[in-house]
ZAMARGU-4260 file (C-alpha; in steps of 0.2 Angstrom, whole numbers, plus 5000, padded with zeros to 4 digits):
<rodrens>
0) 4780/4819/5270 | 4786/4834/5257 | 4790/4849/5265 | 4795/4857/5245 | 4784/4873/5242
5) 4770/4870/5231 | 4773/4874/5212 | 4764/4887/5201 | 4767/4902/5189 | 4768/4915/5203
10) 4769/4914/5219 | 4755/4926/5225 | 4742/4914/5216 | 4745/4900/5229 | 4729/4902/5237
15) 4721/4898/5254 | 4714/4881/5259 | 4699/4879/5268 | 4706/4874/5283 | 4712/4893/5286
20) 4694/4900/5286 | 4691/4910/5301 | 4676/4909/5312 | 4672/4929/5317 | 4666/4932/5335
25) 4663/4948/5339 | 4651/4943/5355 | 4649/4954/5370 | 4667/4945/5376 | 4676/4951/5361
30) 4670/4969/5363 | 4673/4969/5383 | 4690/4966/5381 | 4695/4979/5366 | 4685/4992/5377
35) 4697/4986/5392 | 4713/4987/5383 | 4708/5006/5376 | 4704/5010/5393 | 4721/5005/5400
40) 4727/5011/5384 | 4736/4994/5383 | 4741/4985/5366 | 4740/4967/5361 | 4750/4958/5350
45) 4734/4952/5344 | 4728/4967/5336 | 4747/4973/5332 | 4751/4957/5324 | 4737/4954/5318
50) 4735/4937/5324 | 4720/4925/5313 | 4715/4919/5333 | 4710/4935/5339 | 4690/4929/5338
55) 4692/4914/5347 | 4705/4920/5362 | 4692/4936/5365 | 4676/4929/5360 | 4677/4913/5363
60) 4692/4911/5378 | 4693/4929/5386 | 4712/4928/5385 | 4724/4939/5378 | 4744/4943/5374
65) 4748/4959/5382 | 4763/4970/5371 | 4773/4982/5383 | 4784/4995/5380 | 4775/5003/5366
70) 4765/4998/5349 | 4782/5002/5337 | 4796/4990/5334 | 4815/4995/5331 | 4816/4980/5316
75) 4807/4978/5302 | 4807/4958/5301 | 4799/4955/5284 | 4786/4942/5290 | 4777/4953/5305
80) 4763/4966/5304 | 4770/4977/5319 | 4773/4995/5315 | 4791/5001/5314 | 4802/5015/5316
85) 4806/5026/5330 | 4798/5020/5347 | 4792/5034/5360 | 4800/5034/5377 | 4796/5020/5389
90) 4781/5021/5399 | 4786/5016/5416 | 4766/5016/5422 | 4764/5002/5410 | 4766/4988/5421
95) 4754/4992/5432 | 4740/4994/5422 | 4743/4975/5414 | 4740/4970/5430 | 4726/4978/5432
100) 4720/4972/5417 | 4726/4954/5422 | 4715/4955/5438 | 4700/4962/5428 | 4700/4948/5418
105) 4702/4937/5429 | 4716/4927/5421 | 4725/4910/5426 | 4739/4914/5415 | 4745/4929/5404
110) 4757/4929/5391 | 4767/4945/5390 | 4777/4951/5374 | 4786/4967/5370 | 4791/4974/5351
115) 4810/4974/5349 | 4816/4990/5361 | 4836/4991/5353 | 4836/5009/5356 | 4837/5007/5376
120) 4853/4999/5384 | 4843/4985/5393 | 4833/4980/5378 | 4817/4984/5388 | 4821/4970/5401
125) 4820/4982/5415 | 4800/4986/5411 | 4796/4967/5408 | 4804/4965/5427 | 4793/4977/5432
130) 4780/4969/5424 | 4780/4953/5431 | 4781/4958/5448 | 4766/4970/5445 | 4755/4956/5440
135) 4763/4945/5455 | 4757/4958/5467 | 4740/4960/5460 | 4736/4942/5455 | 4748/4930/5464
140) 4740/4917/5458 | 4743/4918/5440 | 4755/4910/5428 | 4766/4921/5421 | 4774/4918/5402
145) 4786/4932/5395 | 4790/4930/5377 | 4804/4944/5375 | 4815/4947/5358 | 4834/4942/5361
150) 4836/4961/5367 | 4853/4962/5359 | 4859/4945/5366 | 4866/4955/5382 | 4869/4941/5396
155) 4864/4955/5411 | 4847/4958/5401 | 4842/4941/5401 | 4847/4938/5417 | 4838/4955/5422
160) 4824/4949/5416 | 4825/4931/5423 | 4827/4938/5441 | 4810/4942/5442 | 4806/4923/5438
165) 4791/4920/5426 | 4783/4904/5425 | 4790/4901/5407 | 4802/4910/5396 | 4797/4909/5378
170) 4807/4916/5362 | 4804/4913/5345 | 4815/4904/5334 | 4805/4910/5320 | 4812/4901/5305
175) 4825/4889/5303 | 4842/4894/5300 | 4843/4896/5281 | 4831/4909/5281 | 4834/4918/5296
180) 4843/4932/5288 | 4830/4934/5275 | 4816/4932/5288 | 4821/4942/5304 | 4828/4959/5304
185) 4844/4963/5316 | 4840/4943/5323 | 4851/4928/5322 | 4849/4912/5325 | 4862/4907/5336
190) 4858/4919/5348 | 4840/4915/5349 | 4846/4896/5355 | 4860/4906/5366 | 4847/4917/5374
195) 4836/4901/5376 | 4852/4890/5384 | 4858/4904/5396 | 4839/4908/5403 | 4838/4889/5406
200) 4854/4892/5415 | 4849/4902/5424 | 4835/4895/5431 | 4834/4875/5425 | 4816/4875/5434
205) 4808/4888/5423 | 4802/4880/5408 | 4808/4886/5389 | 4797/4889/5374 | 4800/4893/5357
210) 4790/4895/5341 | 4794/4890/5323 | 4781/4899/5307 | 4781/4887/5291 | 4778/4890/5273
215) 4794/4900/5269 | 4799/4891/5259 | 4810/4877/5273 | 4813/4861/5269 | 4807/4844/5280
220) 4826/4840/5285 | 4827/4860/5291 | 4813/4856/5301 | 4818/4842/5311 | 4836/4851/5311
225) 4829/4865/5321 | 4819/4854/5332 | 4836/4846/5335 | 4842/4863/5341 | 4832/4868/5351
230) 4830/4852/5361 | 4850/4852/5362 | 4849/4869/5371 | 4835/4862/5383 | 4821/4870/5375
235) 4803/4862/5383 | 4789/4867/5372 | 4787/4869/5355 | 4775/4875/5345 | 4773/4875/5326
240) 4762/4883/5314 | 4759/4892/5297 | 4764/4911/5291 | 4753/4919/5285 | 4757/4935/5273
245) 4750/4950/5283 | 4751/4963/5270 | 4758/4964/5249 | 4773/4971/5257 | 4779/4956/5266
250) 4787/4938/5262 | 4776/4928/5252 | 4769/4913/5258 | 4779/4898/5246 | 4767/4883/5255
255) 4752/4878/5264 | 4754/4864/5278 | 4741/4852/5278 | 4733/4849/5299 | 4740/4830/5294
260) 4755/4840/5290 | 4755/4846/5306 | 4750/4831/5315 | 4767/4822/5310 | 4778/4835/5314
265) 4771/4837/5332 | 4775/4816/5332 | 4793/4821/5326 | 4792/4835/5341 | 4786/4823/5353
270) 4798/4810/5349 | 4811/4822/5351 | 4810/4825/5370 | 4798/4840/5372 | 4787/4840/5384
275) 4774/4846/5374 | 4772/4853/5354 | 4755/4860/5350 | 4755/4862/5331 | 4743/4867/5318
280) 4738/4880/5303 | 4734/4893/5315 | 4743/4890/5332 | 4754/4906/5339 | 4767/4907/5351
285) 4754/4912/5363 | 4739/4901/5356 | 4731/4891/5371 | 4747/4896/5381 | 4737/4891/5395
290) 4735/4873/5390 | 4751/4871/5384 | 4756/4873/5401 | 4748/4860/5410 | 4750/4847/5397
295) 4768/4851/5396 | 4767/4850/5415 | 4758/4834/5415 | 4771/4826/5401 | 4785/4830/5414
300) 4776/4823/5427 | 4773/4805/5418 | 4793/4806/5413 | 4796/4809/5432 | 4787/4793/5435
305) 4794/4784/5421 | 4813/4787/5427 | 4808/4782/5446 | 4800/4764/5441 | 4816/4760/5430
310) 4828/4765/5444 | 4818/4756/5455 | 4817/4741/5443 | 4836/4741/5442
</rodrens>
């Protein structure tokens, strides 16, 4: 398959294919949950981002990524709509009122996110501690998946944050590593696989995540190379879809994926070792983080099995 960014005078008349329409849902769902989140006076990576799913996951699913530790990053990564500059101080209220919210809605699992803090000493890890245990207290019950930024690849940070034990530690490889510097702000891509080896360390039973965005202008062999990557620092779950430009000032997009596209690279991920890939035009780190889990579950469960019958036929 070609991977090469499509051709034409200028980049900004590469136009949208039809397979990134998006259905608008603003049902009684959809509105519930923006009124809960001004209440609590809680953000979403949803809104921030401004995520393309946002209609489905609260119209359609009732789910949604909770952002902690303000509404303004410390980067300025030229691919993400969330505001930057000079963050206020931490609000140390904050995790309880997402677990309220969590037990409001009622959720099975609940992926948590935080902009970039590099302005405090523990990278924010200290609030996303706290936050986990919050929702454990209120809703014991529910799957709990933390998608932090490197927080200054500070080994106690990660570990701070890994002794209060989510269910799965995702973090965004973003790009692959050509582009990084171009692509992330402050980032690097060796210490987004560190972070990734050393929470895996850490704690080998908690699954690892992490997210790559195409159409920046990667090729097919970069691809697979960060596949290769991330499986080599024990990465679990992978998932894969495509940038989208959120305003004239950010990185233009240099191609469209196609879903069949998609559809092969999931193959590659698959083939690769990860116990599960969901990849399309508009998946997210977070999108259908719910079924991810159990099929990446389920996908370890039938290697288990796998393994046993061979040793046993041995």
């Amino acid at each position: 398959m070609s991977c090469r960014p499509q051709q034409g005078k200028k980049e900004e008349h590469i136009r949208k294919p039809d397979w990134l329409k998006i259905k608008l849902n603003t049902n009684d769902n959809y509105r519930d949950l923006k009124k809960l989140m001004r209440e609590k006076n809680l953000h979403t990576v949803c809104e921030e981002a401004r995520c393309p799913n946002i209609h489905e996951c609260w119209g359609e699913r009732r789910t949604a990524t909770f952002m902690i530790l303000g509404a303004v990053c410390t980067r300025a990564c030229r691919f993400c709509a969330v505001n930057t500059g000079l963050p206020t101080e931490l609000d140390l209220a904050e995790p309880e009122r997402v677990a309220d919210s969590v037990q409001l809605m009622n959720l099975k699992h609940v992926v948590v996110t935080a902009v970039a803090r590099d302005d405090q000493k523990d990278g924010g890890s200290g609030v996303f501690a706290e936050t986990i245990r919050a929702i454990r207290r209120k809703n014991p019950f529910t799957t709990i998946e933390v998608l932090p930024s490197d927080m200054g690849g500070i080994y106690e940070n990660i570990e701070r944050l890994m002794e209060a034990k989510p269910d799965i530690l995702n973090h965004n490889i973003e790009t692959v590593r050509r582009l990084t510097p171009r692509v992330r702000a402050r980032a690097t891509y060796d210490r987004s696989l560190e972070l990734l080896s050393r929470a895996k360390e850490m704690h080998p039973d908690i699954p690892t995540k992490s997210s790559l965005m195409l159409g920046l202008g990667e090729t097919h062999e970069e691809i697979v190379e960060t596949m290769d990557d991330l499986r080599a620092n024990n990465v679990d779950i992978m998932t894969i879809g495509q940038y989208l430009q959120p305003s004239k000032k950010h990185l233009k997009v240099q191609k469209y994926y196609s879903p069949q596209e998609f559809g092969e690279l999931r193959k590659i991920a698959m083939s690769k070792g990860f116990s599960h890939c969901e990849a399309g035009p508009l998946v997210r780190s977070s999108y259908h983080a719910d079924e991810q889990v159990n099929a990446a579950a389920k996908e370890k469960q039938r290697q288990g099995e796998e393994q046993l019958k061979a040793t046993v036929q041995r």
